[in-house]
PDB file of N, CA, C and O in Angstrom:
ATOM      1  N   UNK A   1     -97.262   8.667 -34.829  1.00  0.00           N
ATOM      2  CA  UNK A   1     -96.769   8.266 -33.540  1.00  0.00           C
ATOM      3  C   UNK A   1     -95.878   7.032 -33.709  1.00  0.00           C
ATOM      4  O   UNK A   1     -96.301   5.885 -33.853  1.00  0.00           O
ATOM      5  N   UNK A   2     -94.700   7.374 -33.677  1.00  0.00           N
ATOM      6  CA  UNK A   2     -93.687   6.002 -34.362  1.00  0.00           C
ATOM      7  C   UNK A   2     -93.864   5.038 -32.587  1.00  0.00           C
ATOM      8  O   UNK A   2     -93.960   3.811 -32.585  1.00  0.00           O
ATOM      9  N   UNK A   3     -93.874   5.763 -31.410  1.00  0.00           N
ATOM     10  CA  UNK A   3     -93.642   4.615 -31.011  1.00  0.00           C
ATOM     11  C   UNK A   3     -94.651   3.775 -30.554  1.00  0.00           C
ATOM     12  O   UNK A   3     -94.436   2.744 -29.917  1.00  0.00           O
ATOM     13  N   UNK A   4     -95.979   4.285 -30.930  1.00  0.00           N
ATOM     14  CA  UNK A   4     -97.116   3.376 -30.836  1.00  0.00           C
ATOM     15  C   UNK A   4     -96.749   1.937 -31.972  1.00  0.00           C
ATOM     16  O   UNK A   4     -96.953   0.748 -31.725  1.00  0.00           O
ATOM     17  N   UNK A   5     -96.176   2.525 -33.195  1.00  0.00           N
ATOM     18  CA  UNK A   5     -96.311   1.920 -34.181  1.00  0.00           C
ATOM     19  C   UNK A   5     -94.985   0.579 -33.998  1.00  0.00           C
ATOM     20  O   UNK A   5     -94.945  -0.508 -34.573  1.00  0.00           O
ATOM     21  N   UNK A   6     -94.134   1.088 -33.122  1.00  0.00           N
ATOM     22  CA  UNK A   6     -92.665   0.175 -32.563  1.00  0.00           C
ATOM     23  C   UNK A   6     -93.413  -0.752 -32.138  1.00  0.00           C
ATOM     24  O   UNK A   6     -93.283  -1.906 -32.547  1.00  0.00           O
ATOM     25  N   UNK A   7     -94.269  -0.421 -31.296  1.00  0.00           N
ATOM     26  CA  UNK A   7     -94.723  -0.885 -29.812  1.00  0.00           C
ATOM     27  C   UNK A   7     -95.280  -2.257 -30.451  1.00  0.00           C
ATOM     28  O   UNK A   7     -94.963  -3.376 -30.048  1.00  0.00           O
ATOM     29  N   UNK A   8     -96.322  -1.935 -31.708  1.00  0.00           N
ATOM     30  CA  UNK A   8     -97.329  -2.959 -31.792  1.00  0.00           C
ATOM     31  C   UNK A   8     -96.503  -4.091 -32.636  1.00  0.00           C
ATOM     32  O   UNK A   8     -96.790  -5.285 -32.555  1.00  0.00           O
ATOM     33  N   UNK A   9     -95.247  -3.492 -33.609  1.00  0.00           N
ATOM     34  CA  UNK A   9     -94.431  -3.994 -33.945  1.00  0.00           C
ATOM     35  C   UNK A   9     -93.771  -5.049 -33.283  1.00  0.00           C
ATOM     36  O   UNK A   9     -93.548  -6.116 -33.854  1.00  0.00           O
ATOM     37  N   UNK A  10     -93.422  -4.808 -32.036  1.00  0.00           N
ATOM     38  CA  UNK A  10     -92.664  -6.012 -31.312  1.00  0.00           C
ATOM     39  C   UNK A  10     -93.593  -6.573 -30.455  1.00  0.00           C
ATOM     40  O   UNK A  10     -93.170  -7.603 -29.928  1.00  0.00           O
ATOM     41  N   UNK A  11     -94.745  -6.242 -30.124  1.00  0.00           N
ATOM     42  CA  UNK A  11     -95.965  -7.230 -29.870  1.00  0.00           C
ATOM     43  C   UNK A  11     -96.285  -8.185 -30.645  1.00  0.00           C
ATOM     44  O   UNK A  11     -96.812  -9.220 -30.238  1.00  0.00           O
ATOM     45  N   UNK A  12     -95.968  -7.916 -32.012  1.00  0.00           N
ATOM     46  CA  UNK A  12     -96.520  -8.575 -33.053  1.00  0.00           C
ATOM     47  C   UNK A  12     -95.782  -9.549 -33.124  1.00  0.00           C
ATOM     48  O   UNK A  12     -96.216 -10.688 -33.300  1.00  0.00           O
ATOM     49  N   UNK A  13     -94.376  -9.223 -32.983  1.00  0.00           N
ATOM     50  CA  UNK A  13     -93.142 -10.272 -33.391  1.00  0.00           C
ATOM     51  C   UNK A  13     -93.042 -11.026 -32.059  1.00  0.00           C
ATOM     52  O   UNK A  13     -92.642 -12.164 -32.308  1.00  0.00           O
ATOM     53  N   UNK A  14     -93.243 -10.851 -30.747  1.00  0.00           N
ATOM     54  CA  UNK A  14     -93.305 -11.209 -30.157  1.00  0.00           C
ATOM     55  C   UNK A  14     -94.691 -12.216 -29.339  1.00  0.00           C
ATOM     56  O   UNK A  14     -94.596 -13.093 -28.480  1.00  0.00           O
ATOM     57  N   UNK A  15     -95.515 -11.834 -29.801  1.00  0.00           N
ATOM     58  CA  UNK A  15     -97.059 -12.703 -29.743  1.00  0.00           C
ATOM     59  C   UNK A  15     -97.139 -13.977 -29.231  1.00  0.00           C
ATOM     60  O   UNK A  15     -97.508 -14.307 -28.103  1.00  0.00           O
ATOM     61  N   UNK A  16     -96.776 -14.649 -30.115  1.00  0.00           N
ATOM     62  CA  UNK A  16     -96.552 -16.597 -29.878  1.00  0.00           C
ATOM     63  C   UNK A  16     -95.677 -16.795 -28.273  1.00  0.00           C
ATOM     64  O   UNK A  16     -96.089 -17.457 -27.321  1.00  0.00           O
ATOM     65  N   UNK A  17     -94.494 -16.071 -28.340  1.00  0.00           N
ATOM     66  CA  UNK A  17     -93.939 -16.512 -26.958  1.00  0.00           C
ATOM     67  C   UNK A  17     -94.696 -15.450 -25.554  1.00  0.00           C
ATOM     68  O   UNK A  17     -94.689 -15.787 -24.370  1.00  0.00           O
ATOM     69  N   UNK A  18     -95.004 -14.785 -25.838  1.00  0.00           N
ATOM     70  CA  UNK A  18     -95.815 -13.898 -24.996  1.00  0.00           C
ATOM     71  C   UNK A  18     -97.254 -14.638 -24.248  1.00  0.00           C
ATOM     72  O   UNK A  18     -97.601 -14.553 -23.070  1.00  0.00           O
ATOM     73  N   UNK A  19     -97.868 -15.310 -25.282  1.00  0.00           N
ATOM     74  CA  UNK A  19     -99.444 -16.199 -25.085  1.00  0.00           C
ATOM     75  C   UNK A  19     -98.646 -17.352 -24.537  1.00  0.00           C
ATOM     76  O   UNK A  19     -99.120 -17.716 -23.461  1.00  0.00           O
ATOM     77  N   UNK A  20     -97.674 -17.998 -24.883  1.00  0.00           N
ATOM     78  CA  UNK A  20     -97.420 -19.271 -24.671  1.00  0.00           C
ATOM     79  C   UNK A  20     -97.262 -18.846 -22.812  1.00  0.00           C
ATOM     80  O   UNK A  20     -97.973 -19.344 -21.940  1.00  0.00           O
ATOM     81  N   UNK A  21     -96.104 -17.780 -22.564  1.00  0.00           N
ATOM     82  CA  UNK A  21     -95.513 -17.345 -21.233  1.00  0.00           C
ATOM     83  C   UNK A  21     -97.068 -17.328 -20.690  1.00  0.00           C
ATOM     84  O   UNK A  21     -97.290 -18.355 -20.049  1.00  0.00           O
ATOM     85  N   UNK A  22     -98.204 -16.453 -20.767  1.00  0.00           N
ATOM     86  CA  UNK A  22     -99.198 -16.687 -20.154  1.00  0.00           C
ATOM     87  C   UNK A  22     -99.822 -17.834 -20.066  1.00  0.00           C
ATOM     88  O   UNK A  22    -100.432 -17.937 -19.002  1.00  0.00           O
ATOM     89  N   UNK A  23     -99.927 -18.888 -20.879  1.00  0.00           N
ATOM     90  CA  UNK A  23    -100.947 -20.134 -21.109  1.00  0.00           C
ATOM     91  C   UNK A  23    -100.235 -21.024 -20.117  1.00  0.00           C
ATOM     92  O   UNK A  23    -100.901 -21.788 -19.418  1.00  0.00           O
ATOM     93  N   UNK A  24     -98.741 -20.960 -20.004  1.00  0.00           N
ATOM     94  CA  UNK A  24     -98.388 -22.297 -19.165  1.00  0.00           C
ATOM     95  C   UNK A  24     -97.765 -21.126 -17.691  1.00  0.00           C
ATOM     96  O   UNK A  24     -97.749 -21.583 -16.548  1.00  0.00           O
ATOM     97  N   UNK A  25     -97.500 -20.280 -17.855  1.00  0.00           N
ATOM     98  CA  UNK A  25     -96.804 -19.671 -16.492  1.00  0.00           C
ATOM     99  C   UNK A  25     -95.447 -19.845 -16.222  1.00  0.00           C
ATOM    100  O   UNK A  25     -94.936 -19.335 -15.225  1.00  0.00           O
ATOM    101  N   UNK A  26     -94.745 -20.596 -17.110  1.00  0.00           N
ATOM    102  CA  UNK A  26     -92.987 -20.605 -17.272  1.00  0.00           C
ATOM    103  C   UNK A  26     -92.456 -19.333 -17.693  1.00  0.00           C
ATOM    104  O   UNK A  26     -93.148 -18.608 -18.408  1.00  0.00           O
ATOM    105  N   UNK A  27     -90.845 -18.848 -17.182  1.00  0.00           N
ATOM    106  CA  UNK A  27     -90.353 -18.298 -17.408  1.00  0.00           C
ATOM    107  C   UNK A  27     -88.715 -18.520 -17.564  1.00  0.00           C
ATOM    108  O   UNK A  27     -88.232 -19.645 -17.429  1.00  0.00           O
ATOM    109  N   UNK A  28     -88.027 -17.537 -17.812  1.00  0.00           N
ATOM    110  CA  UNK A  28     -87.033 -17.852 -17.655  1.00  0.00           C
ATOM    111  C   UNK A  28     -86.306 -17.146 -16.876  1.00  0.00           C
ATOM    112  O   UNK A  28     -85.132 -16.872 -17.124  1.00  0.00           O
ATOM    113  N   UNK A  29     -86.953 -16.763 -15.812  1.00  0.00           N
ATOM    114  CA  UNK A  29     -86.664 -15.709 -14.577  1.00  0.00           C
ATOM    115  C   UNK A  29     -85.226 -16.759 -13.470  1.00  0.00           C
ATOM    116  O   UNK A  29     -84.287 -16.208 -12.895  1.00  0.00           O
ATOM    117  N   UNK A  30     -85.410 -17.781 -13.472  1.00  0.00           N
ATOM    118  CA  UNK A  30     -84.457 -18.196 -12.900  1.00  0.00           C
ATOM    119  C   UNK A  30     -83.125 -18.529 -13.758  1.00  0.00           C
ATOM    120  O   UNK A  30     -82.038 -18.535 -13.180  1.00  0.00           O
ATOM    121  N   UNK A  31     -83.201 -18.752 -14.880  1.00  0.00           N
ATOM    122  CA  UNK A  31     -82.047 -18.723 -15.359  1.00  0.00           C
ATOM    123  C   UNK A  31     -81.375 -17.240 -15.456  1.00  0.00           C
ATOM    124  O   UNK A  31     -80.169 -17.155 -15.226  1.00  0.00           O
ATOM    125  N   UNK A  32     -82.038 -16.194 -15.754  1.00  0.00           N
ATOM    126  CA  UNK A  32     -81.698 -14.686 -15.567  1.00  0.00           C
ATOM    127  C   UNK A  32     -80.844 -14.556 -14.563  1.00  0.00           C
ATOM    128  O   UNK A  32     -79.650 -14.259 -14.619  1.00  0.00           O
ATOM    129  N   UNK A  33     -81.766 -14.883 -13.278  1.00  0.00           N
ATOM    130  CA  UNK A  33     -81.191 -14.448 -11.889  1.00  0.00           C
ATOM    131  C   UNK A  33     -80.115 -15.386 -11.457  1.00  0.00           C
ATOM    132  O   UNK A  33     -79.646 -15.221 -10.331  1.00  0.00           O
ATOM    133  N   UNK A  34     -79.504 -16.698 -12.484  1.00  0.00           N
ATOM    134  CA  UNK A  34     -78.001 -17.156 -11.959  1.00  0.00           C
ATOM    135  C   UNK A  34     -77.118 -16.517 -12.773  1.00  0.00           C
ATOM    136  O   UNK A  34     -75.918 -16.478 -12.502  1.00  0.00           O
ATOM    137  N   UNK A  35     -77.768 -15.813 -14.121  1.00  0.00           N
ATOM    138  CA  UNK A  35     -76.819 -14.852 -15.108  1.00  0.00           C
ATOM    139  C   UNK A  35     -76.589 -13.976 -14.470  1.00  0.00           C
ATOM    140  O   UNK A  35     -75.565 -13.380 -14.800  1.00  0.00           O
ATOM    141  N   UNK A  36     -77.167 -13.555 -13.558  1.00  0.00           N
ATOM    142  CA  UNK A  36     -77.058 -11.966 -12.327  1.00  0.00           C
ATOM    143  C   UNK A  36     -76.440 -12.155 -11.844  1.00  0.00           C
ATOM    144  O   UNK A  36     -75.570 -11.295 -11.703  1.00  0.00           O
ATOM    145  N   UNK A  37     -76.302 -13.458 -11.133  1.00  0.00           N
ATOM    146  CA  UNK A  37     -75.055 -13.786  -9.877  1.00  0.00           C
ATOM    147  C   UNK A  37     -73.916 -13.889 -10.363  1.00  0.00           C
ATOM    148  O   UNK A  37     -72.981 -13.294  -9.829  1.00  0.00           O
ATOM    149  N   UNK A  38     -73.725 -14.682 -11.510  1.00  0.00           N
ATOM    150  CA  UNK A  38     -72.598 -14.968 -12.505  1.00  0.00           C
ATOM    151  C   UNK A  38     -71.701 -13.611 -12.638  1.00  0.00           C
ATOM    152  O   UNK A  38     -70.534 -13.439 -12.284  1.00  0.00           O
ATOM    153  N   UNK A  39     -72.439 -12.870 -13.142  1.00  0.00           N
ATOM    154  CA  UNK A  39     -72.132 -11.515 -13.747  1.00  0.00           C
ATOM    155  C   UNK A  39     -71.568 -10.861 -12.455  1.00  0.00           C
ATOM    156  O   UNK A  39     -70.435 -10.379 -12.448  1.00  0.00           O
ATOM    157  N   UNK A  40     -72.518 -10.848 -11.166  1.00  0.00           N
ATOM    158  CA  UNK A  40     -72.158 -10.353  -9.884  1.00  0.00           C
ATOM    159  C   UNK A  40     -70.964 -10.928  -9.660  1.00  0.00           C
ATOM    160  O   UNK A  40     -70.037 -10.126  -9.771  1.00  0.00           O
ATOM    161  N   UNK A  41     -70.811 -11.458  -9.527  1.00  0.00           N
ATOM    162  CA  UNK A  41     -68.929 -12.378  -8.718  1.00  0.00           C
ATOM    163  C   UNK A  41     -68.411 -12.051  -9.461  1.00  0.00           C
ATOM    164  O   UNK A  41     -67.622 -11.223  -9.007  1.00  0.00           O
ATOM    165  N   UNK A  42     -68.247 -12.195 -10.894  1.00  0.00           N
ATOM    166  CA  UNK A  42     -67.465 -11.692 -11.841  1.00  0.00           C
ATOM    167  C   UNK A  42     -67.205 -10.732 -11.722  1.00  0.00           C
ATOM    168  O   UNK A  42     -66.084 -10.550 -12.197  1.00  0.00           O
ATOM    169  N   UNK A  43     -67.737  -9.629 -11.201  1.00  0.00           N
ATOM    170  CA  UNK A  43     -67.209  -8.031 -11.083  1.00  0.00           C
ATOM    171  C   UNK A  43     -66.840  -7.578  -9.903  1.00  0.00           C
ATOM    172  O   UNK A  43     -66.441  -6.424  -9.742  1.00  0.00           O
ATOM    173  N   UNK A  44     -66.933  -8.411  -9.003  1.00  0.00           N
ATOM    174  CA  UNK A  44     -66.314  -8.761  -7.595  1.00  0.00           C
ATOM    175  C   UNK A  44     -65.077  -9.642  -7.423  1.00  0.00           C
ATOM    176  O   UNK A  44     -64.787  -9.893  -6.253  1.00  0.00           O
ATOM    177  N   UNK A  45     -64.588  -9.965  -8.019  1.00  0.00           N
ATOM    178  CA  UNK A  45     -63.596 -11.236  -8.477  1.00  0.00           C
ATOM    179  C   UNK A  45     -62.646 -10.427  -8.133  1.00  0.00           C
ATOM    180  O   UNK A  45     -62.323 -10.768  -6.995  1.00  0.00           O
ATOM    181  N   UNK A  46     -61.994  -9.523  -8.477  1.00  0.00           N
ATOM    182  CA  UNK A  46     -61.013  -8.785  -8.383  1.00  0.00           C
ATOM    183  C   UNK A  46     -59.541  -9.621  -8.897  1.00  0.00           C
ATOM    184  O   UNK A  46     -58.434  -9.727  -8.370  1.00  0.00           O
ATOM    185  N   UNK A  47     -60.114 -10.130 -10.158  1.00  0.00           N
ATOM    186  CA  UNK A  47     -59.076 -10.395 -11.208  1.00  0.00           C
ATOM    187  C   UNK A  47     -58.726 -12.245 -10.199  1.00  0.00           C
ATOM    188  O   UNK A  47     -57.554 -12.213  -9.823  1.00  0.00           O
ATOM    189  N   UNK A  48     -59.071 -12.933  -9.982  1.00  0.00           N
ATOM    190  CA  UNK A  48     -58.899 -14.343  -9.293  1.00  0.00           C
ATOM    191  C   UNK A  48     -57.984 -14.404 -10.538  1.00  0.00           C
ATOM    192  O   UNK A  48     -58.376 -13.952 -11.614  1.00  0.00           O
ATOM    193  N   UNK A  49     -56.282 -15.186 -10.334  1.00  0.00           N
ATOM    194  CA  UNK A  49     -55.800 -15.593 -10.842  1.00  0.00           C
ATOM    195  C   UNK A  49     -56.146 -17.155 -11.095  1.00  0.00           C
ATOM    196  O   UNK A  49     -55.815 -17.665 -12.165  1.00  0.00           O
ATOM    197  N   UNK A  50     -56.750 -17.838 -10.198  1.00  0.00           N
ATOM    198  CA  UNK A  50     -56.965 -19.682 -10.720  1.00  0.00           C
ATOM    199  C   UNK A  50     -58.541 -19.257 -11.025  1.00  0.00           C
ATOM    200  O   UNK A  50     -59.269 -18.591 -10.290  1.00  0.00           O
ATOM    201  N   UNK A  51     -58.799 -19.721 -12.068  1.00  0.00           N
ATOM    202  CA  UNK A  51     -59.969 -20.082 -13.123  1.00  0.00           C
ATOM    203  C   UNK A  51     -60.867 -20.542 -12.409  1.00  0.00           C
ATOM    204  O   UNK A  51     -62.060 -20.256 -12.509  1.00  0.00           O
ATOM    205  N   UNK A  52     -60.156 -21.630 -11.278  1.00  0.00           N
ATOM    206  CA  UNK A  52     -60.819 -22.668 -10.520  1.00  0.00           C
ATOM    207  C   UNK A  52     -61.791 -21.909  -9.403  1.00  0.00           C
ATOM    208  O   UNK A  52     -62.973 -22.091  -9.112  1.00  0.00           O
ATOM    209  N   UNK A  53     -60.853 -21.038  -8.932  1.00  0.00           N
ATOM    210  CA  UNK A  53     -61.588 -20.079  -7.767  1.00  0.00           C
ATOM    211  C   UNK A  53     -62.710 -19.728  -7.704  1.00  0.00           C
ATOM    212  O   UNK A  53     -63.661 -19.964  -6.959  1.00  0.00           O
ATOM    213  N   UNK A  54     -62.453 -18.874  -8.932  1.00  0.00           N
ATOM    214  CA  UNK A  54     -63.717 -18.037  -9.790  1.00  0.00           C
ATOM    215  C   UNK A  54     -64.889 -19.427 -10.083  1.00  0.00           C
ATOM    216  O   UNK A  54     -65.966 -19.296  -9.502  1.00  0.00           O
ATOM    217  N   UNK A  55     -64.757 -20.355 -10.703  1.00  0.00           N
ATOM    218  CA  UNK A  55     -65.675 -21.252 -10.414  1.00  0.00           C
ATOM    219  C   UNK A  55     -66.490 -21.274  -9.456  1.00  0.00           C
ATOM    220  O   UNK A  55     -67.690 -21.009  -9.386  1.00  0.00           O
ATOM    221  N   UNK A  56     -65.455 -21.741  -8.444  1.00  0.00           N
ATOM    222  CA  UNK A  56     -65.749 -22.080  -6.793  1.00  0.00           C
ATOM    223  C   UNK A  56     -66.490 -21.346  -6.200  1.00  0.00           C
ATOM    224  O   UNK A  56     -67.218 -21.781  -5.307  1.00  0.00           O
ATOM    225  N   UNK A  57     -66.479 -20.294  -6.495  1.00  0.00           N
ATOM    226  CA  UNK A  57     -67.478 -19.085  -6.176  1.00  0.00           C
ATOM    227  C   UNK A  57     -68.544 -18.729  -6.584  1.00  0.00           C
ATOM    228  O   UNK A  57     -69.306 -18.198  -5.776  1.00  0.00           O
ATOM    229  N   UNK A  58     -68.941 -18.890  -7.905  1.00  0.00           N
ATOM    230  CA  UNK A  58     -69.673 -18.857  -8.653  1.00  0.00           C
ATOM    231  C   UNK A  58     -70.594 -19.817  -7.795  1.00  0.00           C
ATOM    232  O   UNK A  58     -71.537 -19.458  -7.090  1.00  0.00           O
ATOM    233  N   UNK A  59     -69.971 -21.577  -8.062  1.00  0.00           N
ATOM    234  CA  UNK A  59     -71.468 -22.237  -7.532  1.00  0.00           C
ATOM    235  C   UNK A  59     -71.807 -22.128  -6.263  1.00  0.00           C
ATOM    236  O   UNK A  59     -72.960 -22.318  -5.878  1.00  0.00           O
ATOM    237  N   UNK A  60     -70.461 -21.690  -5.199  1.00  0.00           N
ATOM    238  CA  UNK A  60     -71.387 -21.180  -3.984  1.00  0.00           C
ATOM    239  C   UNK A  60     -72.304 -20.077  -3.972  1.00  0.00           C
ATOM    240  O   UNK A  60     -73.036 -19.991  -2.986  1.00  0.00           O
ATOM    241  N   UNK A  61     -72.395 -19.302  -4.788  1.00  0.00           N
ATOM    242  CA  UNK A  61     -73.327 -18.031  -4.855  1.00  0.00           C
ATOM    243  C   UNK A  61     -74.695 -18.592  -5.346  1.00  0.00           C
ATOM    244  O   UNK A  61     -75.748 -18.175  -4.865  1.00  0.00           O
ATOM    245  N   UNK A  62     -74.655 -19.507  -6.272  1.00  0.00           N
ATOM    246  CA  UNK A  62     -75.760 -20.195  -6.971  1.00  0.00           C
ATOM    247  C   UNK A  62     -76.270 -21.422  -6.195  1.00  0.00           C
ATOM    248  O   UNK A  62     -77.223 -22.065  -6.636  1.00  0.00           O
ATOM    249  N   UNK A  63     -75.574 -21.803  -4.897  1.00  0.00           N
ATOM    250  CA  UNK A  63     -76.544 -22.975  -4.498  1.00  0.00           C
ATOM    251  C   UNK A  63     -76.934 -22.541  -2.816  1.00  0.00           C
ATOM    252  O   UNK A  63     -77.371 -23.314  -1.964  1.00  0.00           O
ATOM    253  N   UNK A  64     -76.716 -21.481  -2.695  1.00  0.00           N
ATOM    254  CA  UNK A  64     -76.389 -20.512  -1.370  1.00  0.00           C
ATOM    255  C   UNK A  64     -78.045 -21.410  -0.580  1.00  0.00           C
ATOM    256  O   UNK A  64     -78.030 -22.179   0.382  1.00  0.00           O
ATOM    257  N   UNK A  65     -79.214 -20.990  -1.335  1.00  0.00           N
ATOM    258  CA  UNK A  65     -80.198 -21.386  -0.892  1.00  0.00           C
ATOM    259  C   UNK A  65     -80.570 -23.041  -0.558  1.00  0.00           C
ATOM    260  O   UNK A  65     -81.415 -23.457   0.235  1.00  0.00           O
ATOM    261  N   UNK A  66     -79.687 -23.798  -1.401  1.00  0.00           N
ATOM    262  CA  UNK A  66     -79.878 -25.447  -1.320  1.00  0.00           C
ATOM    263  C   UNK A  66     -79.050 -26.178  -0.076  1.00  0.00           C
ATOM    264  O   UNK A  66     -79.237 -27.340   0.287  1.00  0.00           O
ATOM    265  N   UNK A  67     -77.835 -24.991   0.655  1.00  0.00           N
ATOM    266  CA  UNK A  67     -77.266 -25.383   1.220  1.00  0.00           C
ATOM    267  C   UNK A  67     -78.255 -25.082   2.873  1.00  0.00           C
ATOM    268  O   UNK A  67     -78.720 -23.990   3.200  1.00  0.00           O
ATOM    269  N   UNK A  68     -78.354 -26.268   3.614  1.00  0.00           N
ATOM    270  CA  UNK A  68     -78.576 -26.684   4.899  1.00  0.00           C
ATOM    271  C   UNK A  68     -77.739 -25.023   5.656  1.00  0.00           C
ATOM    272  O   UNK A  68     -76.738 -24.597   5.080  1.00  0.00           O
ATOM    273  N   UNK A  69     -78.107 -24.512   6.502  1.00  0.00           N
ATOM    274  CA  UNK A  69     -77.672 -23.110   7.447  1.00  0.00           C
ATOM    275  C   UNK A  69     -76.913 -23.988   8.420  1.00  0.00           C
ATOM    276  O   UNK A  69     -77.781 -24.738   8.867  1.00  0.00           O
ATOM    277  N   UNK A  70     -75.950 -24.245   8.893  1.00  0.00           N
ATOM    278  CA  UNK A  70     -75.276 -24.695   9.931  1.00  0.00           C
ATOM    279  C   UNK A  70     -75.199 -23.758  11.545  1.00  0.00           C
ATOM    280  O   UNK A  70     -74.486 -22.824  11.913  1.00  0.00           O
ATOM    281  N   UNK A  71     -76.114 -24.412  12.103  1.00  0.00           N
ATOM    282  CA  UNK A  71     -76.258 -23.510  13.686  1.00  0.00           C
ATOM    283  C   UNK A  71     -74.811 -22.822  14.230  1.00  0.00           C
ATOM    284  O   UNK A  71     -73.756 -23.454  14.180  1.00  0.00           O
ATOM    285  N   UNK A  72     -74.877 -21.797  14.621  1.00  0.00           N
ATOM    286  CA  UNK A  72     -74.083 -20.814  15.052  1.00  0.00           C
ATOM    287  C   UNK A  72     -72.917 -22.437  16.202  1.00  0.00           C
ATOM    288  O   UNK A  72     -73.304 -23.606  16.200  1.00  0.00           O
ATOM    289  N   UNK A  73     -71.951 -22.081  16.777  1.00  0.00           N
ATOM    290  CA  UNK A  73     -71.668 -23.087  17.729  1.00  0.00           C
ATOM    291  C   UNK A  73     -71.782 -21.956  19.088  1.00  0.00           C
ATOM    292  O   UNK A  73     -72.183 -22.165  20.233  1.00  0.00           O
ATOM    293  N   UNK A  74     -71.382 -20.992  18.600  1.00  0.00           N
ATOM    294  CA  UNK A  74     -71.330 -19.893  19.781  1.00  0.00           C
ATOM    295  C   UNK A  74     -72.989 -19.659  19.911  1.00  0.00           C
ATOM    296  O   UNK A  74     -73.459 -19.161  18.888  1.00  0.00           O
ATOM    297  N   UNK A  75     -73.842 -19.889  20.843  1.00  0.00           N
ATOM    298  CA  UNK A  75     -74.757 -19.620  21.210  1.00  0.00           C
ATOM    299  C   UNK A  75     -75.201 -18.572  22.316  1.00  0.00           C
ATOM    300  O   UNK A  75     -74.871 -18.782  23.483  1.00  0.00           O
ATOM    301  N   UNK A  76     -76.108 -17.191  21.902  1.00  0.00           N
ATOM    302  CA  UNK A  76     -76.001 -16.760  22.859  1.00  0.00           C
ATOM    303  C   UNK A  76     -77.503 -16.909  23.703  1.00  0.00           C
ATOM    304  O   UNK A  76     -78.651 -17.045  23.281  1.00  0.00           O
ATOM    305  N   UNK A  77     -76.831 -16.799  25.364  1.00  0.00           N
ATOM    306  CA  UNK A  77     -77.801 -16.879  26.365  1.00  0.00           C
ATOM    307  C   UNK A  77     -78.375 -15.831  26.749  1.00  0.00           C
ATOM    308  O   UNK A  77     -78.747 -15.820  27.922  1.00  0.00           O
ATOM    309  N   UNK A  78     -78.644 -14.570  25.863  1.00  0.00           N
ATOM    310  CA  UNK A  78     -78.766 -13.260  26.788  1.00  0.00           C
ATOM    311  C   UNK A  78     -80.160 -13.650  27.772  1.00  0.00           C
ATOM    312  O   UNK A  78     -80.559 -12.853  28.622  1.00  0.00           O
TER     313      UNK A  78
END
């Protein structure tokens, strides 16, 4: 059964950071998910000629949550 034998293989090689990920509860799940966004705009970009843009976009996508929601001004009364 080779892929039992893969399996225990990269358990094996993998072990130390696997126990460590359980013993303290860190990950690197948030750096992933700004590589996601990164990657996301980037393929949404639709070729941005200034470098700068593409920046500009980037960290608004990545601080979307740190930024304060600014109340609507149009308020509705229904």
């Amino acid at each position: 059964m080779p892929e039992v034998t893969a399996l225990a293989r990269t358990v094996e090689t993998w072990q130390n950071p696997i126990v460590r990920a359980i013993e303290t509860g860190l990950s690197n799940a948030r750096s992933e998910g700004y590589n996601r966004i990164v990657k996301h705009v980037g393929r949404i970009a639709f070729g941005f000629r200034n470098p700068d843009n593409q920046r500009r976009r980037v960290r608004w996508a990545c601080t979307r949550r740190s930024r304060r929601s600014t109340p609507s001004r149009h308020q509705c009364h229904c």
